[in-house]
C-alpha positions in Angstrom: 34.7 96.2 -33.9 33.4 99.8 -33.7 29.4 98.9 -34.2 30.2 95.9 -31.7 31.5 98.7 -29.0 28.7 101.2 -29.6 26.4 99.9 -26.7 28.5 99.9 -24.1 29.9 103.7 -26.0 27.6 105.3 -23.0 29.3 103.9 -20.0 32.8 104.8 -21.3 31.2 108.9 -22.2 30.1 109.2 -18.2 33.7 108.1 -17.2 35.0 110.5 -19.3 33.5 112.8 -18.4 33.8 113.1 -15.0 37.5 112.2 -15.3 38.3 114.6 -17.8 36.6 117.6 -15.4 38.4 116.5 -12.8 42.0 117.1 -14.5 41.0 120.0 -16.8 39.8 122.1 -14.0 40.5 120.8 -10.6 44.0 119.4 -11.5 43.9 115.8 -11.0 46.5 113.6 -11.8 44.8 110.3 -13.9 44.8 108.2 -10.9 42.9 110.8 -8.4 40.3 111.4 -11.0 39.4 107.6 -11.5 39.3 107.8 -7.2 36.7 110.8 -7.8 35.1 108.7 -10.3 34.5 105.8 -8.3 33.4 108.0 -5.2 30.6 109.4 -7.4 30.0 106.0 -9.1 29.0 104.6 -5.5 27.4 107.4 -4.4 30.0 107.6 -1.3 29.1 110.7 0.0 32.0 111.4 3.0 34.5 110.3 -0.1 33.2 113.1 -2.4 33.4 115.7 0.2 36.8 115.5 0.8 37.5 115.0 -3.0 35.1 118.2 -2.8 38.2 120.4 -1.1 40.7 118.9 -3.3 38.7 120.0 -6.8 37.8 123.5 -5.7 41.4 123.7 -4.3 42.7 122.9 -7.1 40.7 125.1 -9.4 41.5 128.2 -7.4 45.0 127.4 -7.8 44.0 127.3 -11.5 42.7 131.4 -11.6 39.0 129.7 -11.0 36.8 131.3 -8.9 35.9 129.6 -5.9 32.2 129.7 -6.2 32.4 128.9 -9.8 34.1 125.6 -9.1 32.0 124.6 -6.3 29.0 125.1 -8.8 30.8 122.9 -11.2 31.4 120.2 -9.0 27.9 120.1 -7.8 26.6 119.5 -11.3 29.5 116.8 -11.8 28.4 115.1 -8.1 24.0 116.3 -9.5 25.4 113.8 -12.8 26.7 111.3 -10.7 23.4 110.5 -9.6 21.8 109.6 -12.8 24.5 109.7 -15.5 25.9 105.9 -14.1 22.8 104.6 -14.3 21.8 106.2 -17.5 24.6 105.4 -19.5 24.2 101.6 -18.3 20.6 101.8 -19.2 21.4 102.8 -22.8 24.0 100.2 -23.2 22.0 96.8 -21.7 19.1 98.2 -23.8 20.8 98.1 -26.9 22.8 94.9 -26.0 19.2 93.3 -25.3 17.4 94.3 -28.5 20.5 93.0 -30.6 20.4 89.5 -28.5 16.7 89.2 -28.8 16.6 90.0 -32.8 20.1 87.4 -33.0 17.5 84.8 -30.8 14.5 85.4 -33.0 16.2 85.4 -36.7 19.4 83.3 -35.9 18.1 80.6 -32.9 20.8 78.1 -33.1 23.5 80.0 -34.2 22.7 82.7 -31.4 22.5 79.0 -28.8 25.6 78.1 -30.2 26.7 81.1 -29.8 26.0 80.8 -25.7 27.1 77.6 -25.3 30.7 78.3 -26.9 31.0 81.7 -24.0 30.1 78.9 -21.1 32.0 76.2 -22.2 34.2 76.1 -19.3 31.2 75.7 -16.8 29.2 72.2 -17.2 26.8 73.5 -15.1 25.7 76.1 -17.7 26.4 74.3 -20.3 23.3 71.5 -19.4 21.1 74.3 -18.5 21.8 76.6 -22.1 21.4 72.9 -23.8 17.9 72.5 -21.9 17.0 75.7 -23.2 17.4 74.5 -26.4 15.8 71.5 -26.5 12.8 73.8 -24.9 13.0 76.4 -28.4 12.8 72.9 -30.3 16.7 73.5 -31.5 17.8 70.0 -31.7 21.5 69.4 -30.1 23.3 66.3 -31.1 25.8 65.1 -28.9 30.1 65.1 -30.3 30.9 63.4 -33.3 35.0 63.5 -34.1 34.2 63.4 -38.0 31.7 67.0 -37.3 32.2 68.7 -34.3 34.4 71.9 -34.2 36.5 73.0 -31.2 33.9 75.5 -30.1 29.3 74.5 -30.4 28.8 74.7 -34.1 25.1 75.0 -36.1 25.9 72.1 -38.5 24.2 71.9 -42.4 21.2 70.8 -41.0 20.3 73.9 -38.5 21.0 71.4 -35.6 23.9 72.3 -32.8 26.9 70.5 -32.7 28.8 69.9 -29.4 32.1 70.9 -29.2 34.9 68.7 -28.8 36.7 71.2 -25.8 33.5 71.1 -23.9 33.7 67.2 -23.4 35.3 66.9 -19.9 38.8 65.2 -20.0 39.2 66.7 -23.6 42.0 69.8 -23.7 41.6 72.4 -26.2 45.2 71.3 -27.5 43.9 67.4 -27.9 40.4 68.9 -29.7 42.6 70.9 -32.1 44.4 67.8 -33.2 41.6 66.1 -34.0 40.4 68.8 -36.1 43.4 69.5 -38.2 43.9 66.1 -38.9 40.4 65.6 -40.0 40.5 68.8 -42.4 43.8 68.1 -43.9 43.5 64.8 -44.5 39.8 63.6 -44.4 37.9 62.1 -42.2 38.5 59.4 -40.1 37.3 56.2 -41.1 37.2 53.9 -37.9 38.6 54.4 -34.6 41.7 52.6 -35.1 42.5 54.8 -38.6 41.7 57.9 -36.0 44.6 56.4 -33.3 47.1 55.6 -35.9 46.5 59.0 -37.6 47.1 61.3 -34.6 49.8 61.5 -32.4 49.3 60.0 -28.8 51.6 63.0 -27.4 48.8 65.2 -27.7 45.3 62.9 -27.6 46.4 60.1 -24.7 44.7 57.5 -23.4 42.4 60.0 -21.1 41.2 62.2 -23.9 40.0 58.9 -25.9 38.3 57.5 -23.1 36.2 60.8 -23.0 35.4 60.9 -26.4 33.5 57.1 -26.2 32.0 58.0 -23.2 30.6 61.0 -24.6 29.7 59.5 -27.7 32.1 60.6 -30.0 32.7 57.4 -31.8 29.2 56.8 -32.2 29.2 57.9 -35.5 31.5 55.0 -36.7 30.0 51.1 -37.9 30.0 49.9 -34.3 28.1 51.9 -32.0 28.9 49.9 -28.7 30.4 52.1 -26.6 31.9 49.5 -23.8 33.5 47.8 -26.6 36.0 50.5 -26.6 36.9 50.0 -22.4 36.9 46.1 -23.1 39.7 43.7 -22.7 40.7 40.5 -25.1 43.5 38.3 -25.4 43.7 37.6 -21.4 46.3 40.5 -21.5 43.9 43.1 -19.3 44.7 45.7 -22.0 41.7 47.7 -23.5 40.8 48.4 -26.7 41.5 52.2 -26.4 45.1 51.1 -24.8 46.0 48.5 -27.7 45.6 51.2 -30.5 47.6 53.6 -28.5 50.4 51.0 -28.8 50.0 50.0 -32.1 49.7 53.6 -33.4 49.8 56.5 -31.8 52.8 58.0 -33.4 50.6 60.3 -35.9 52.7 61.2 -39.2 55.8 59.5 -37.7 53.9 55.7 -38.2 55.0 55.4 -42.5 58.4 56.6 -41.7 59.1 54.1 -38.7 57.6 51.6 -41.1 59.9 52.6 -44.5 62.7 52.0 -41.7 62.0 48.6 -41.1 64.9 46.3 -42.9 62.5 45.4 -45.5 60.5 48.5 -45.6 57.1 47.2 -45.1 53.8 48.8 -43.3 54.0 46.6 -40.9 52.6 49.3 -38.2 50.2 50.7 -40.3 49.2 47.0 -41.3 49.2 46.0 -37.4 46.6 48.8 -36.2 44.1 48.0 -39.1 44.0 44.5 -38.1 42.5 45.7 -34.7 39.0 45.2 -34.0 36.3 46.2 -31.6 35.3 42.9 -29.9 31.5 42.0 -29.1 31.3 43.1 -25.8 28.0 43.4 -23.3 26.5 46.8 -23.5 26.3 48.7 -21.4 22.9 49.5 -19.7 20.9 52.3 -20.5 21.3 54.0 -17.3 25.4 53.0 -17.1 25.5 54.7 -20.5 23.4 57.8 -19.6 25.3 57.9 -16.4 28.7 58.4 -18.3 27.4 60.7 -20.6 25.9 63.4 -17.7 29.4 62.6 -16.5 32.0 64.1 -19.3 29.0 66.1 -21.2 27.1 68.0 -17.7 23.8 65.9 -19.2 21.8 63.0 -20.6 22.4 63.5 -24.9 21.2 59.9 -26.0 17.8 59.8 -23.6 17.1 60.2 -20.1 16.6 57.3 -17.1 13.1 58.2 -16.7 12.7 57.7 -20.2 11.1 54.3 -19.7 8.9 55.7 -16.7 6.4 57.9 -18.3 3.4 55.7 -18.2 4.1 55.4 -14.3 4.7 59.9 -14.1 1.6 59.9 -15.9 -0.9 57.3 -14.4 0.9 57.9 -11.1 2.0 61.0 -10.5 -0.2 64.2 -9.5 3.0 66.9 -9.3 6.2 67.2 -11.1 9.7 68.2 -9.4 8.5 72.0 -10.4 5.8 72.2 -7.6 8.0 70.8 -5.0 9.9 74.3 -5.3 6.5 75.9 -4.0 5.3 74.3 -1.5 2.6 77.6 -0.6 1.1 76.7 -3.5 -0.3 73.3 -2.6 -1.4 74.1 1.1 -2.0 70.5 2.7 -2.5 68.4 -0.6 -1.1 64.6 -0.5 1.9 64.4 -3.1 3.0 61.4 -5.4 6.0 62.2 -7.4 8.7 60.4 -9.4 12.6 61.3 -10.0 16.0 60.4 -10.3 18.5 60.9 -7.0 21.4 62.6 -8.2 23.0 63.1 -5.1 22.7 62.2 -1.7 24.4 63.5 2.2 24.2 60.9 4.9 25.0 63.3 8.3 24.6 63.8 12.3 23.5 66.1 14.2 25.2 67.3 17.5 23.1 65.3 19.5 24.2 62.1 17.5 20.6 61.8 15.6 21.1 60.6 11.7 19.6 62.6 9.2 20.1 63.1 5.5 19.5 65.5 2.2 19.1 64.4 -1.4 18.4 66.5 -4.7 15.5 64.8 -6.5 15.5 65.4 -10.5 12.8 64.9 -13.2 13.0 65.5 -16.8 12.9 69.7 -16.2 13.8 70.8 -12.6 15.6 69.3 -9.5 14.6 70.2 -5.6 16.9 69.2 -2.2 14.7 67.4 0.6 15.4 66.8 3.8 14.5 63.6 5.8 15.2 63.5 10.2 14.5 60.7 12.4 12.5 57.6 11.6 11.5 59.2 8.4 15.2 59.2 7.5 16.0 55.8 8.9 13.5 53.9 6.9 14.3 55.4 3.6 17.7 56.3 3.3 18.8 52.9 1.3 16.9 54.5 -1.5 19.6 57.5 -1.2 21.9 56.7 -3.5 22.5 58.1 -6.9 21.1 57.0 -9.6 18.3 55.1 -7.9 14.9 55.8 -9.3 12.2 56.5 -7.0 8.8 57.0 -6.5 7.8 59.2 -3.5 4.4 59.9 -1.3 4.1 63.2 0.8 2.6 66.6 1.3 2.6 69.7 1.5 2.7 71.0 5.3 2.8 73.7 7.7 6.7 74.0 8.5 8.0 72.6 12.0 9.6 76.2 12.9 7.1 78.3 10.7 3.7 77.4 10.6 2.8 79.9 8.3 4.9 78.6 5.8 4.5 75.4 4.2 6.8 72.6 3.4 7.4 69.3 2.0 7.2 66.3 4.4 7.9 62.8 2.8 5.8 59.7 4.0 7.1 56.9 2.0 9.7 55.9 -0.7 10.3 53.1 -2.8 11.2 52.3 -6.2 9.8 53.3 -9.3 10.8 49.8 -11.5 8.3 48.5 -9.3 5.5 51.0 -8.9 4.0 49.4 -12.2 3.7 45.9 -10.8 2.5 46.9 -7.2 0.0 49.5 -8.3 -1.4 48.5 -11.8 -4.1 46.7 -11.1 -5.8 47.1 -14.8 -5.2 48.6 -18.1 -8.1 50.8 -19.9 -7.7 51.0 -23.6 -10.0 54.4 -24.6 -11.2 53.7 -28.1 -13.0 56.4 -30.4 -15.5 54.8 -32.2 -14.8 56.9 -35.5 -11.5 55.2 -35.4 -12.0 51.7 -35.2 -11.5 49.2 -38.1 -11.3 45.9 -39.3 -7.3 46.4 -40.1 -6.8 47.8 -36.3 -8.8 45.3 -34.9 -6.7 42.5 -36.2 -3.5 44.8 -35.1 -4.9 44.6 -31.4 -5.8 41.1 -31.4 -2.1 40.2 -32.6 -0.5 42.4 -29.8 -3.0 40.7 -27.2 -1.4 37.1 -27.7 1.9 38.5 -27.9 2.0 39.9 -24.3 -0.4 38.0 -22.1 0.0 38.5 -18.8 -1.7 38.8 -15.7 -2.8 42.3 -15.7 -7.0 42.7 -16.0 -8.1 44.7 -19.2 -10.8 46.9 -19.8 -11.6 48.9 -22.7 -14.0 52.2 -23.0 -15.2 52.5 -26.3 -17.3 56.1 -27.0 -17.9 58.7 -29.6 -16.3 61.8 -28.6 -18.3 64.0 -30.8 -22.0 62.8 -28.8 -19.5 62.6 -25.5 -21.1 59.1 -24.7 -19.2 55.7 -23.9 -19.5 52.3 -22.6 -17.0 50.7 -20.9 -16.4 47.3 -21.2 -14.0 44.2 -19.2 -12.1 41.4 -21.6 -12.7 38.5 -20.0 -10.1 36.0 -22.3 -7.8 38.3 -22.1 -4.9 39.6 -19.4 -1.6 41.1 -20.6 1.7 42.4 -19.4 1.9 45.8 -18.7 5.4 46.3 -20.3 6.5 49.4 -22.1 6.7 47.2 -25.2 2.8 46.4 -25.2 1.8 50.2 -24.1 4.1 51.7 -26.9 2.8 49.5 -29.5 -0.8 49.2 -28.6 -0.8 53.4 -28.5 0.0 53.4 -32.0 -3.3 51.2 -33.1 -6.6 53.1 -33.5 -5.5 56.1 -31.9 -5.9 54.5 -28.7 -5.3 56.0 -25.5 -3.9 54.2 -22.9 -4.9 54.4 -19.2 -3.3 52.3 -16.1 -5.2 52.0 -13.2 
């Protein structure tokens, strides 16, 4: 505790001592001297000349002389000026150099660290998380048989989410877990977890969370809307079944051995449970509920299955649209997810609207008045993918400064199909063999299609190429056939 108190040691010293002076010689009681300290603290000048009377007052009365007390309070006030911001100097810099060696030598347990202080706040939590995942410290989402209470660096140097940051999870309900799993082993399917812990203090809420968040994941059956699903024509769910059939933690043996014959039949009765095959849940229903109880996307993100389009398509990223000076009268194409949206009128009764715009890294608010607002405000709802057209203009009000003026809208599941209009396969000649050639053939059958395909095959080295247009073949742009065909020949691929 002491070497953890030495850097803020200066701040306390400067207090001290000014407090201290001020009782010694001018005869302040404790409180008066903290009001003297804060006066000097804040520089309040018309404050520290009346405390000024009182000190040298109260020295005389002491047997001080007079001049000798107006010296010393005009060294204490002469301290004041530096000696605050000195002593908080000293402390930050030795709190920074002990963060940045913790950050340098001990990454994720310094992250973890962070992430436990913010728990409370969502917010901070997704943006300490992104700043892992930009260090290249891996976080894996909640997992009941691993995660701690608190964000945890597990055996493999990767950070473990903590079951209390999972919205809808109480610290009370994450501790239950916890103990149970470390006194009597881990949990072997969700139904052994329900009939193992009492459902006074994890209810029907705090289970919900934990399969939304992916908490259960790490069980046989990873579907998470099997869990929210009904059977039996009963409109029950899983999650609400194996509270009923369990529940009762250490008390479900002894309810049993009361039974007239003594048999498990409760313990028997939640084992027979199952998870029924239900539809799962779409990638972006299943991201959605994770950004939901988690503050972000853990399993992937929506634009995931866009970056061929924010490649081929795209000439800024979300970043830029924060600077708009920096891209004076240059057209715009950009791609994002809306995460929220305000549909408003003015005082004249004219419609207008706002929505933040997200990519993988950064999010920006736009505005949209008028016309532009009336022909593009379907697409402001969250969730929705778009694809959006602008630039970069001088503002309405300030000409001299620049802003961001949207022209069109529309959405990005169907940029690929309206704009693709070929694909180029880029070939390095060094790299092309009999084995990949037969690999590329076999993928061209298996997604024809009606997009055109041209090829440019070159030697890098000699920085020549010819380019060259299939003529029995078309294919189907899908993310299938550009995945796969990247991976042959080191090709690159190219929409157009």
């Amino acid at each position: 505790l002491e070497e953890l108190l030495k850097p803020t040691y200066g701040i306390f010293v400067y207090q001290e001592q000014i407090m201290k002076a001020a009782q010694i010689m001018g005869g302040f009681s404790l409180g008066s001297a903290d009001l003297l300290r804060r006066a000097m603290g804040k520089k309040d000048a018309k404050v520290m000349d009346k405390q000024k009377v009182v000190f040298v007052e109260g020295a005389v009365a002491q047997g001080v002389d007079p001049k000798r007390a107006e010296e010393v309070f005009a060294i204490m006030a002469k301290f004041a000026e530096y000696g605050f911001n000195r002593s908080h100097a000293a402390a930050y810099s030795m709190l920074a150099y002990q963060t940045a060696y913790l950050k340098a030598h001990y990454a994720a347990e310094y992250m973890a660290a962070v992430l436990t202080n913010n728990m409370s706040d969502i917010t901070k939590v997704a943006f300490f998380m992104d700043e892992c995942k930009h260090h290249g410290i891996e976080v894996l989402g909640p997992d009941v048989n691993e995660s701690g209470m608190n964000f945890a660096v597990n055996k493999t140097g990767a950070i473990r989410f903590g079951l209390a940051a999972i919205k809808g999870v109480g610290e009370s309900a994450a501790e239950s877990i916890i103990n149970e799993r470390e006194n009597s082993g881990f949990f072997r399917s969700f139904f052994e977890m329900a009939r193992r812990i009492s459902a006074k203090t994890v209810n029907k809420r705090t289970y919900e969370a934990l399969a939304l968040a992916g908490a259960f994941d790490g069980f046989e059956h990873k579907n998470r809307s099997s869990y929210f699903a009904t059977a039996g024509g009963d409109n029950i769910t899983v999650i609400e079944k194996a509270l009923r059939s369990g529940g009762n933690g250490g008390n479900v043996k002894s309810i049993s051995q009361s039974s007239l014959f003594g048999d498990d039949t409760t313990d028997t009765m939640v084992e027979e449970l199952r998870l029924p095959d239900a539809e799962p849940w779409s990638k972006m229903q299943q991201l959605k509920s994770e950004r939901e109880v988690i503050g972000m996307y853990l399993s992937g993100h929506p634009l995931d299955d866009f970056k061929f389009e924010m490649e081929n398509f795209c000439n800024i990223r979300i970043e830029d649209l924060l600077e708009p000076d920096k891209h004076k009268n240059k057209d715009f194409t950009v791609a994002g997810i809306v995460m929220s949206a305000n549909h408003k009128t003015t005082k004249n009764g004219k419609p207008f609207g706002s929505f933040t715009l997200e990519d993988f890294d950064h999010s920006v608010t736009i505005n949209l008045f008028s016309e532009d607002y009336l022909k593009m405000k379907h697409l402001l709802v969250p969730n929705m993918l778009v694809f959006m057209k602008g630039k970069f203009q001088p503002g309405f009000r300030s000409p001299d400064q620049f802003e961001v003026r949207v022209n069109s809208m529309s959405l990005l599941a169907e940029v690929r199909e309206k704009l693709v209009t070929s694909i180029k396969l880029i070939m390095n000649l060094h790299f092309i063999n009999e084995t990949g050639i037969q690999e590329l053939k076999t993928l061209l059958k298996k997604f024809p299609g009606k997009t055109a395909l041209r090829f440019s095959v070159g030697d890098h080295r000699e920085k020549i190429s010819i380019d060259l247009s299939a003529t029995k073949h078309r294919v189907n742009p899908s993310n299938e056939f550009l995945k796969a065909v990247a991976s042959v020949m080191g090709i690159v691929v190219r929409l157009k």
